[in-house]
DOBA-445814 format. One record per residue (C-alpha): x, z, y; residue in one letter. Coordinates in steps of 0.02 Angstrom, whole numbers, padded with zeros to 5 digits. Layout:
BEGIN
       u       w       v  r
       X       Z       Y  a
...
// end
This chain:
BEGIN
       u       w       v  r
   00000   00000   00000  x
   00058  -00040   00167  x
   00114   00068   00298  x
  -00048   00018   00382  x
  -00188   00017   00239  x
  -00106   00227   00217  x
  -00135   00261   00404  x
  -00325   00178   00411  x
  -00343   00269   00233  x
  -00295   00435   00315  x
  -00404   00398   00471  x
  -00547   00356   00367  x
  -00528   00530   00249  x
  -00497   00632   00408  x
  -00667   00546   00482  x
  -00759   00588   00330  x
  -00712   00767   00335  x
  -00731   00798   00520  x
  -00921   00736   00468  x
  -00932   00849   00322  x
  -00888   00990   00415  x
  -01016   00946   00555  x
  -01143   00920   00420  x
  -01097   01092   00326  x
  -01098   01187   00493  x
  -01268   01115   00548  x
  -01356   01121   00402  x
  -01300   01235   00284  x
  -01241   01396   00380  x
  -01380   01465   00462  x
  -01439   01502   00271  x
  -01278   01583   00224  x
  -01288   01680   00399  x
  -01418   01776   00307  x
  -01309   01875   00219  x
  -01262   02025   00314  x
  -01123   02124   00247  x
  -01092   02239   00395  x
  -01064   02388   00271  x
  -00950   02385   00123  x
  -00921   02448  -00023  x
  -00829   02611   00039  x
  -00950   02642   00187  x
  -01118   02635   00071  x
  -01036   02756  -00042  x
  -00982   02881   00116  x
  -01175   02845   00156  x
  -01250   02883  -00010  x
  -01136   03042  -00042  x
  -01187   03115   00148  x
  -01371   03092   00103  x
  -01348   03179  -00047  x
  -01260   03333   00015  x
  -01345   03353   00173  x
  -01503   03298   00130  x
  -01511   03354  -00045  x
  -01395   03493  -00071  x
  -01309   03398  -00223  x
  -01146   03444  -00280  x
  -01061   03276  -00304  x
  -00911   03320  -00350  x
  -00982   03358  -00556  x
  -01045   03159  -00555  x
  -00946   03010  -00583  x
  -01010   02874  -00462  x
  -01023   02701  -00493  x
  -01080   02561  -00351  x
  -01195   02393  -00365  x
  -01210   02268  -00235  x
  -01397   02205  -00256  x
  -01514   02064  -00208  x
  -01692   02050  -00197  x
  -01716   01921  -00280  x
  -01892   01908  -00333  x
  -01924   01932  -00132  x
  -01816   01806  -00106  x
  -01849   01683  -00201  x
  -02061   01719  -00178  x
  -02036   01692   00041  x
  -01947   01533   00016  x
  -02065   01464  -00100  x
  -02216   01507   00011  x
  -02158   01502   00174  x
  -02000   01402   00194  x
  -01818   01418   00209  x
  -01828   01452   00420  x
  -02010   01572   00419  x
  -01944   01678   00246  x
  -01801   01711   00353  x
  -01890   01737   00533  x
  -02005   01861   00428  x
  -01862   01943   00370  x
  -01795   01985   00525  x
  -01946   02033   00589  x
  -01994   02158   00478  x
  -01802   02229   00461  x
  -01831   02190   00273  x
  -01664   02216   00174  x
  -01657   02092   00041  x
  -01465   02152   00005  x
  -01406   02323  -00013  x
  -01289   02439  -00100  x
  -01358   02537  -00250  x
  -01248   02685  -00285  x
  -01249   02803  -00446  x
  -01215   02965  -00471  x
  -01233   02992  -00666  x
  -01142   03137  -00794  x
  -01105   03080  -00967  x
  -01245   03115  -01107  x
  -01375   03185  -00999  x
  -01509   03086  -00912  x
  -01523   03181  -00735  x
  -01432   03062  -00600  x
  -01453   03006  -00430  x
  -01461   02819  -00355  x
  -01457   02789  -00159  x
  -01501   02620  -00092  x
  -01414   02586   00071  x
  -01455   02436   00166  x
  -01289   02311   00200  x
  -01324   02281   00351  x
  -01370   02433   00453  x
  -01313   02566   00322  x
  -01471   02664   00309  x
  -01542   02729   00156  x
  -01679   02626   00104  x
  -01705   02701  -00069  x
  -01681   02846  -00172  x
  -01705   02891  -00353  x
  -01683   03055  -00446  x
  -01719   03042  -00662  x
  -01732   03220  -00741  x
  -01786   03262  -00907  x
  -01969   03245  -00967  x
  -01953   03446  -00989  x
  -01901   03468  -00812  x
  -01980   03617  -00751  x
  -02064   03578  -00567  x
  -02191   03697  -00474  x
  -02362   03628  -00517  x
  -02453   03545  -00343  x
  -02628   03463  -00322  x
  -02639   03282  -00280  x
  -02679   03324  -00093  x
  -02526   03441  -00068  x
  -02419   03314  -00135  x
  -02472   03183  -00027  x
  -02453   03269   00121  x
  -02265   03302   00057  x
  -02264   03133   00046  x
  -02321   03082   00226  x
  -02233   03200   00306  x
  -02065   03129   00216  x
  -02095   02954   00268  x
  -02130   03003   00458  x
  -01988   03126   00491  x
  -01871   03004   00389  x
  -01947   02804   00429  x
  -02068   02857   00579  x
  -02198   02808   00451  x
  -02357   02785   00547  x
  -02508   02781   00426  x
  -02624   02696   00539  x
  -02532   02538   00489  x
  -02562   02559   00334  x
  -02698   02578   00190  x
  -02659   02639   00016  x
  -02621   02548  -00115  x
  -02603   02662  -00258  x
  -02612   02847  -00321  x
  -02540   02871  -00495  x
  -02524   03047  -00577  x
  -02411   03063  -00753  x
  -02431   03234  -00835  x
  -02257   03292  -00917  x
  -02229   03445  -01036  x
  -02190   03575  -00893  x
  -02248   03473  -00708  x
  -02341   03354  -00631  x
  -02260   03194  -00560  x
  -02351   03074  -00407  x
  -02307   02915  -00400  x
  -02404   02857  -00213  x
  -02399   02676  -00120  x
  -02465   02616   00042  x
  -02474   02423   00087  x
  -02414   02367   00263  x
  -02593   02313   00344  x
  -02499   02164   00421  x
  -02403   02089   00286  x
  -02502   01982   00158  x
  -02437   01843   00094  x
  -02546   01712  -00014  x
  -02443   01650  -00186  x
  -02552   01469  -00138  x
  -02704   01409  -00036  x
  -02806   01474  -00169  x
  -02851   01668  -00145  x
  -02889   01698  -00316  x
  -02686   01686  -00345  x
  -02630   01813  -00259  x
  -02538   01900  -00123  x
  -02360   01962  -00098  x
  -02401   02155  -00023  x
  -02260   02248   00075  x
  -02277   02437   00014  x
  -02188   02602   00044  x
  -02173   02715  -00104  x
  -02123   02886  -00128  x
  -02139   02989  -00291  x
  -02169   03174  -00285  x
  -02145   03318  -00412  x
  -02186   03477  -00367  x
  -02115   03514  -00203  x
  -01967   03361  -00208  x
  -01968   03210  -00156  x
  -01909   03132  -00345  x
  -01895   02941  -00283  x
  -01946   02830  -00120  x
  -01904   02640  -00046  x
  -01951   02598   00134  x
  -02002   02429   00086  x
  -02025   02344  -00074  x
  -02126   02165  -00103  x
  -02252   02171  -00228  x
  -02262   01987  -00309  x
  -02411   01906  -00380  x
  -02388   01922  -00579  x
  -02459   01734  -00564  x
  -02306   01698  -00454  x
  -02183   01774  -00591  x
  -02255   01691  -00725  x
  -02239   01524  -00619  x
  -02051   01553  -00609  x
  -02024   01583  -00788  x
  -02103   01433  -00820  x
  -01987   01317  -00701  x
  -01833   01396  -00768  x
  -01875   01329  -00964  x
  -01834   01144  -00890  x
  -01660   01223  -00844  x
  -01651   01307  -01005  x
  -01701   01148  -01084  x
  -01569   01051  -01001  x
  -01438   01177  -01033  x
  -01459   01171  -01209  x
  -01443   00979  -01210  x
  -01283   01010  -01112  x
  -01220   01127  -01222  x
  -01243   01001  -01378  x
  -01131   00845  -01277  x
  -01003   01017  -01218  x
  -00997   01033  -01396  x
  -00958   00872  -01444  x
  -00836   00850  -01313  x
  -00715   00985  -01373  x
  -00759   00923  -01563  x
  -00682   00751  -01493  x
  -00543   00836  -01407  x
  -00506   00955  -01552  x
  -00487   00787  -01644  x
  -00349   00693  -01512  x
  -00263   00837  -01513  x
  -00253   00863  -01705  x
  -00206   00673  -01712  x
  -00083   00658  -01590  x
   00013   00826  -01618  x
   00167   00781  -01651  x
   00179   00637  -01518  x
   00298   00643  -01374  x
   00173   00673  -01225  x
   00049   00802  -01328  x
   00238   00894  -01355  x
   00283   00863  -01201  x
   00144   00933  -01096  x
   00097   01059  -01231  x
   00182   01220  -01162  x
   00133   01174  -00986  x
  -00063   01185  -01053  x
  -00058   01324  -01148  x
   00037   01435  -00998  x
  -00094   01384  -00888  x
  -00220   01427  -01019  x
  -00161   01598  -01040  x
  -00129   01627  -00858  x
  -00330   01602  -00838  x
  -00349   01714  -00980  x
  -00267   01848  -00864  x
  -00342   01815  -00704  x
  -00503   01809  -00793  x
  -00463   01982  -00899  x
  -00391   02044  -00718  x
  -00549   02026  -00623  x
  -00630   02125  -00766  x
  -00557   02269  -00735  x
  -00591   02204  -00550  x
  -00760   02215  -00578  x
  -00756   02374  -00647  x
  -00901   02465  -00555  x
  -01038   02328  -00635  x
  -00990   02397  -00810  x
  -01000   02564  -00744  x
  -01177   02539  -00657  x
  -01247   02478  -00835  x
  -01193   02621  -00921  x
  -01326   02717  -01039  x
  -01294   02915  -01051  x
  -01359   02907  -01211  x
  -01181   02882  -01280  x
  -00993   02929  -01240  x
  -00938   02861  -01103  x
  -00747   02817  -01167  x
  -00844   02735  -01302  x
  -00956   02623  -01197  x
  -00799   02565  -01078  x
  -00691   02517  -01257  x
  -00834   02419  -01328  x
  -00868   02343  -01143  x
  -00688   02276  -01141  x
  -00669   02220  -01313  x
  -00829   02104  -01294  x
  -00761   02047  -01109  x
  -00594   01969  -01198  x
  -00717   01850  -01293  x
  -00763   01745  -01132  x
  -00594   01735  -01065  x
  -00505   01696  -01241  x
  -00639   01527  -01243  x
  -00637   01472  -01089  x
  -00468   01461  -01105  x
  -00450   01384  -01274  x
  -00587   01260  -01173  x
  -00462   01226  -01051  x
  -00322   01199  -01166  x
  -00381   01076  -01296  x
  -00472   00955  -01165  x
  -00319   00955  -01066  x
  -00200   00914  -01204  x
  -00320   00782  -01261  x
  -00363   00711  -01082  x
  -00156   00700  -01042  x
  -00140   00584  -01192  x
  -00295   00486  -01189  x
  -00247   00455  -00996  x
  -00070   00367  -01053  x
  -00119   00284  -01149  x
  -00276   00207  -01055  x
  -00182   00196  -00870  x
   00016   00224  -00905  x
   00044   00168  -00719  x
  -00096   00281  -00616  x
   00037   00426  -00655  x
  -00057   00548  -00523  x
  -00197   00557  -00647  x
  -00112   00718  -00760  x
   00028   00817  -00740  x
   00176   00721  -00853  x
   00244   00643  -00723  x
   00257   00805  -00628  x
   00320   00895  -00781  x
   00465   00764  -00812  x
   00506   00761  -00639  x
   00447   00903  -00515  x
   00285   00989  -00445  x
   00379   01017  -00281  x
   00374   00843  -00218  x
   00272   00764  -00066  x
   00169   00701  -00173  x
   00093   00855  -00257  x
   00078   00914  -00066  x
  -00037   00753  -00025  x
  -00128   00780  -00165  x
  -00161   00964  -00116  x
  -00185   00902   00095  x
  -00307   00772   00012  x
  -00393   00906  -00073  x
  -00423   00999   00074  x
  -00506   00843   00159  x
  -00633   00828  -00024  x
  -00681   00997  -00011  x
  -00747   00950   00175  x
  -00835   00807   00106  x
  -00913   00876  -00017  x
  -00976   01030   00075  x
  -01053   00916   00175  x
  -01135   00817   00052  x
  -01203   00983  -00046  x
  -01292   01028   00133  x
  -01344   00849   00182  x
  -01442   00861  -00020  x
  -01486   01021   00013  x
  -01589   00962   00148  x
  -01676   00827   00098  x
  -01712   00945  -00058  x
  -01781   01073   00051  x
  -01880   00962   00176  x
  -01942   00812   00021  x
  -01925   00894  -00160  x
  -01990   01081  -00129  x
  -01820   01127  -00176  x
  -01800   01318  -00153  x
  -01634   01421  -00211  x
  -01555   01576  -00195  x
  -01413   01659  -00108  x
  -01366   01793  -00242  x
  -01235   01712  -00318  x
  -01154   01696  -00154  x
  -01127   01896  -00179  x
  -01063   01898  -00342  x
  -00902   01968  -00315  x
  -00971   02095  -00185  x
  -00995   02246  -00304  x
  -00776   02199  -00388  x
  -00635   02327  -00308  x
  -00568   02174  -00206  x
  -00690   02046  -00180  x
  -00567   01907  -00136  x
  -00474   01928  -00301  x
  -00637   01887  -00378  x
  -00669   01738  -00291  x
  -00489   01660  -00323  x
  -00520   01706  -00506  x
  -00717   01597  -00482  x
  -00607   01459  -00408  x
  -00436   01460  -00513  x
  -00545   01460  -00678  x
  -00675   01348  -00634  x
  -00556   01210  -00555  x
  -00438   01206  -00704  x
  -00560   01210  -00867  x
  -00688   01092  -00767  x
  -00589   00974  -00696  x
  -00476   00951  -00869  x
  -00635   00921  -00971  x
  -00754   00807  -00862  x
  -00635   00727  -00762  x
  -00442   00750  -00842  x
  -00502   00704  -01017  x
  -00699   00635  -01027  x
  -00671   00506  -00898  x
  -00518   00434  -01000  x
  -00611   00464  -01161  x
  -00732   00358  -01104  x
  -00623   00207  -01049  x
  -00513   00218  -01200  x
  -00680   00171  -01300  x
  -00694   00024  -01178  x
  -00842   00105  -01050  x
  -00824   00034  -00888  x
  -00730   00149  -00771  x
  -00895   00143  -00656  x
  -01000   00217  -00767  x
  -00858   00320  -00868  x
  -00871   00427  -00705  x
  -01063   00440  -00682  x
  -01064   00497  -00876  x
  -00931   00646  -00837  x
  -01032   00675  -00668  x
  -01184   00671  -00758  x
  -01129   00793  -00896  x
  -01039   00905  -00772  x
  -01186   00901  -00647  x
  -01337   00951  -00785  x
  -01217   01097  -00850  x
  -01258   01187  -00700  x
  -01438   01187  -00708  x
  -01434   01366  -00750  x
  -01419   01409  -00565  x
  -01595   01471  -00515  x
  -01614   01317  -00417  x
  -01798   01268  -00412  x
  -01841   01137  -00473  x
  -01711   01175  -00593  x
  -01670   00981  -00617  x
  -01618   00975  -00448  x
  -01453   01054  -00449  x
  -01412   00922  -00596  x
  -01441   00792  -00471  x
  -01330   00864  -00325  x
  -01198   00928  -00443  x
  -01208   00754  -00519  x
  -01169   00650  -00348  x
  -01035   00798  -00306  x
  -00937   00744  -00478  x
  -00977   00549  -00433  x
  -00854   00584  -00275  x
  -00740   00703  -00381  x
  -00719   00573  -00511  x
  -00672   00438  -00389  x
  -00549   00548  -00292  x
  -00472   00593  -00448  x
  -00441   00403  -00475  x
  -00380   00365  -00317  x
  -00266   00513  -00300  x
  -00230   00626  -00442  x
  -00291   00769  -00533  x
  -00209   00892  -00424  x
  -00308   00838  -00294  x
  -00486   00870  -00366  x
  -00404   01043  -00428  x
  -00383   01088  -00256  x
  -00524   01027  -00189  x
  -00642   01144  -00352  x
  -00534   01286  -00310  x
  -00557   01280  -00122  x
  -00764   01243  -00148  x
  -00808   01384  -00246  x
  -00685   01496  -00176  x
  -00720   01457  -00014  x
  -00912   01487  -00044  x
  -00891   01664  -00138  x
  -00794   01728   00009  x
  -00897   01674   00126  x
  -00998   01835   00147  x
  -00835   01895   00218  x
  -00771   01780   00296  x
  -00925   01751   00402  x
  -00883   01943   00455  x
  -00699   01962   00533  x
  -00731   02151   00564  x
  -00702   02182   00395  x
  -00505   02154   00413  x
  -00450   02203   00231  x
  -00606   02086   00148  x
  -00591   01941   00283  x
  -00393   01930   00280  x
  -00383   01912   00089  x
  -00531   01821   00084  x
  -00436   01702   00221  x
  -00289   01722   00102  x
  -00377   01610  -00039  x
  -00445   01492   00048  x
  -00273   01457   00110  x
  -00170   01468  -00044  x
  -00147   01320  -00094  x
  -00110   01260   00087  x
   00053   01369   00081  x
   00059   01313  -00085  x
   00098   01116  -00024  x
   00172   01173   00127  x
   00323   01244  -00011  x
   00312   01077  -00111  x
   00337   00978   00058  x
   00492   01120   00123  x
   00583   01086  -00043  x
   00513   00922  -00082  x
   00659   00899  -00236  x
   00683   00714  -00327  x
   00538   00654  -00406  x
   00644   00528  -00522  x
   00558   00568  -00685  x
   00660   00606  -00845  x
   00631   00489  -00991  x
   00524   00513  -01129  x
   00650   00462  -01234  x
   00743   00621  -01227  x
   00589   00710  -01304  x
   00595   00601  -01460  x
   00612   00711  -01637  x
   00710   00623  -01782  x
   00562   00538  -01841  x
   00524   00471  -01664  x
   00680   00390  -01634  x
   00685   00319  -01809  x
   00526   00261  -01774  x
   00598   00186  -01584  x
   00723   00092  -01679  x
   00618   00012  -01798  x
   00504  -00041  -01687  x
   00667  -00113  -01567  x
   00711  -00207  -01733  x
   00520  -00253  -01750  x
   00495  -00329  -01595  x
   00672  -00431  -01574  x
   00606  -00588  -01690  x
   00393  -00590  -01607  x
   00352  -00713  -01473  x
   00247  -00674  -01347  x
   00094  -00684  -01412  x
   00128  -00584  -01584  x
   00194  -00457  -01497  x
   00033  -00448  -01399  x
  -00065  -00455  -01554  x
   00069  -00300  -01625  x
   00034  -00180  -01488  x
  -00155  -00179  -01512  x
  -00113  -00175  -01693  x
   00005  -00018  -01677  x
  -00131   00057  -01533  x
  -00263   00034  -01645  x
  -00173   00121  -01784  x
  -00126   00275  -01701  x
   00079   00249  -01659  x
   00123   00355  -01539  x
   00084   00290  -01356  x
   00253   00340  -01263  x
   00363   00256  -01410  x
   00251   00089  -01401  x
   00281   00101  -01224  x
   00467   00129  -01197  x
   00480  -00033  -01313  x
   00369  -00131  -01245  x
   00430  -00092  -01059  x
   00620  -00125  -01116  x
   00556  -00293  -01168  x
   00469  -00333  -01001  x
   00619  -00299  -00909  x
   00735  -00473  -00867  x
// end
């Protein structure tokens, strides 16, 4: 390519990410600004342990603790299917709802009595409160009427509850061995949602609830959403077409790592599977520790699920023996379609080097042009931002399309929320991007699909395994996924598999930080946050400093004794062919499984003058 075509090229990629990011920053952010996480981790617990002492008289010091980051979900998801992306959220500003909030525990091991405090993560109030005692829990017997009174007189001194706003909605009494316990609930007058047009559906009620035994307040939430059963049973419906779809990915997964398993069993002993073998399997194991890392990272989750029923030390063993399973496959599933997808791809394009990592390996990965691959990445992940908002739209404003911002928090409840979201990206970029675009996309042209549609296939297949995201309609995040591995698959042609790594990493990185990054306050959470998204920045700005000779070793001095025997026959072979036999020999040797790299030292020492 001239000097020219490389500078329009660059102007054209810089054009098309200045317009991604416009399109992101318009479209997609005012949803993600909904996420307000004002209060961390450490400052809900100071909250919930405050409220406790002060407010409960609880010695704190005899629990273990354990914090949740939660979502609303079912509110969520209920407000943008009735009223819209822009009203759910108006609503929920208007009413001060908290659809996220910190849920801390306070639990002993083997006994049932423990404490939970809610506290909102954006204001840091406590919003909710639970207290579980034994069923034999002794508790001074009250009538109904004293204990609502308790109950009023809670909500105004603590929420400047004003009952005139409200009517009740329920008065539930459950009669234990030794006390009485009330469970009361009073619907906001002003908040009724309809489910449809159609009264006879439903409404989504906003209702304060406090539960009362003798004279203690045993549970209460400021606000909770009450959702039409009808609604609930709606959802569950829409989500079998996801579960439908996921199981029909799940078959074609399966038979991609049954054909990878097979090229790799094949082609074992040939130079490039040997070649790029130990650079697979390190990379495979390093996920394995990032991924059994950000276990431990996420710590508190396993701690919140904990039953008292049994030993604690116990629970936490068994926890982490199951949690090696996941890791230990996904990076077996990185391994295998890597090794497979490296020799299917030199076989099927020898020259478009860029495409795996041998020519790196035999040469360096400190070169300019692992940095341009990684620069280019940067400008994809712009792109395709842009293009996930610009569907997202029309989704939202043609399709009924309606999502969910939880797993935007997922690492919120880990120790150190930006480890978790390198460990989303660094895991996600390397198994994906080996098996739909590394290794299905050559599959597919080494059995003579067009390269066209050998990248809508691995987009296709890559796209529909994500329709497990509580997207709705679920088949719409097939589609968007789908176009987003289109692009991926025709970067990765154009400029290398590093590139489309980069650009996966920086995506989903980028959008599990962005809670964080969205708040700068937060200096610990933002800078490391910042610190991920801009890894592999520093990590081509090193490649570029050192930039060392990219002159790639030859294959040749990778050949066993059986490979160079094999060399020199073939040398001998070849010396008494014309042209056109030894055409008709190459297929013949291709189609009979000689190993690629030997055919194609030969063959390229024969080209030469």
């Amino acid at each position: 390519m001239s000097i020219m075509n490389k500078r329009l090229e660059w102007f054209l990629l810089i054009v098309l990410a200045a317009g991604g990011i416009c399109l992101w920053y318009r479209l997609a952010l005012p949803r993600f600004q909904a996420i307000d996480l004002s209060v961390n981790q450490a400052k809900a617990v100071d909250v919930a342990k405050e409220f406790l002492m002060t407010q409960r008289g609880v010695d704190i010091k005899k629990y273990k603790m354990a914090a949740m980051f939660d979502v609303d979900e079912a509110t969520d998801r209920y407000l943008q299917r009735t009223l819209g992306i822009s009203e759910s959220q108006r609503l929920i500003h208007h009413l001060h709802y908290d659809l996220f909030c910190w849920v801390i525990r306070f639990f002993k091991e083997k006994q049932k009595e423990e404490y939970k405090v809610a506290v909102s993560s954006a204001t840091g109030e406590v919003i909710g409160f639970g207290h579980a005692i034994e069923d034999t829990a002794i508790r001074p017997l009250v009538d109904k009427e004293k204990a609502r009174q308790i109950a009023l007189d809670f909500l105004k001194n603590k929420f400047a509850f004003d009952p005139s706003h409200y009517i009740t909605h329920g008065e539930d009494v459950h009669k234990f061995d030794n006390r009485l316990e009330y469970a009361f609930s009073w619907q906001n007058k002003d908040v009724n949602i309809p489910w449809n047009k159609s009264k006879d559906k439903g409404y989504a009620k906003l209702l304060t609830t406090v539960t009362v035994s003798g004279n203690e307040i045993l549970a209460f939430s400021k606000g909770q959403f009450e959702i039409p059963d009808g609604f609930n049973r709606y959802v569950d419906n829409l989500k079998q077409t996801g579960q439908n779809l996921t199981l029909v990915f799940r078959i074609l997964y399966l038979a991609l790592i049954t054909f990878s398993m097979v090229v790799v069993v094949n082609r074992k002993h040939q130079v490039i599977s040997r070649s790029v073998k130990p650079f697979y399997i390190g990379v495979g194991v390093v996920i394995f520790i990032v991924m059994m890392v950000d276990v431990l990272n996420s710590y508190q989750d396993l701690l919140f699920d904990y039953p008292t029923t049994q030993s604690l030390g116990d629970y936490i063993v068994r926890q982490f023996i199951e949690s090696v399973i996941g890791p230990f496959f996904i990076a077996v599933g990185f391994v295998l379609p890597a090794l497979a997808g490296e020799s299917l791809r030199f076989e099927v394009s020898p020259e478009k080097k860029s495409r795996g990592f041998l020519s790196a390996l035999l040469s360096s990965f400190c070169s300019i042009n692992i940095a341009r691959q990684i620069f280019i990445g940067y400008i994809v992940a712009a792109v395709i931002l842009g293009v996930q908002a610009f569907i997202f739209d029309l989704g939202f404003k043609y399709c009924g399309v309606w999502d969910e911002l939880s797993w935007l928090t997922q690492a919120s409840t880990t120790l150190v929320p930006a480890f978790s979201a390198l460990a989303i990206g660094f895991q996600a970029s390397f198994s994906e991007e080996a098996m739909f675009r590394l290794f299905a996309i050559n599959l597919f042209k080494k059995y003579g699909v067009p390269t066209i549609l050998a990248v809508f296939l691995s987009a296709a297949m890559w796209g529909f395994g994500h329709t497990g995201y509580e997207i709705f309609p679920m088949w719409f995040r097939g589609v968007e996924v789908t176009s987003i591995g289109i692009i991926m698959g025709f970067f990765y042609l154009r400029f290398g598999i590093m590139c489309v790594i980069a650009a996966h990493f920086l995506i989903d990185s980028f959008l599990s930080s962005l809670p964080y990054l969205l708040k700068p306050q937060a200096s610990f959470d933002f800078y490391s946050a910042l610190g991920v998204v801009t890894l592999p920045l520093f990590l081509a700005l090193i490649a570029l400093i050192l930039n060392r000779n990219t002159q790639e070793k030859p294959l040749s001095i990778r050949f066993n004794l059986q490979q160079q025997f094999n060399y020199t026959l073939l040398q001998e072979l070849c010396r008494s062919k014309t042209p056109e036999e030894l055409i008709s020999l190459k297929k013949d040797l291709q189609r009979h499984g000689w190993d690629a790299a030997i055919i194609a030292r030969v063959f390229d020492e024969i080209s030469r003058p």
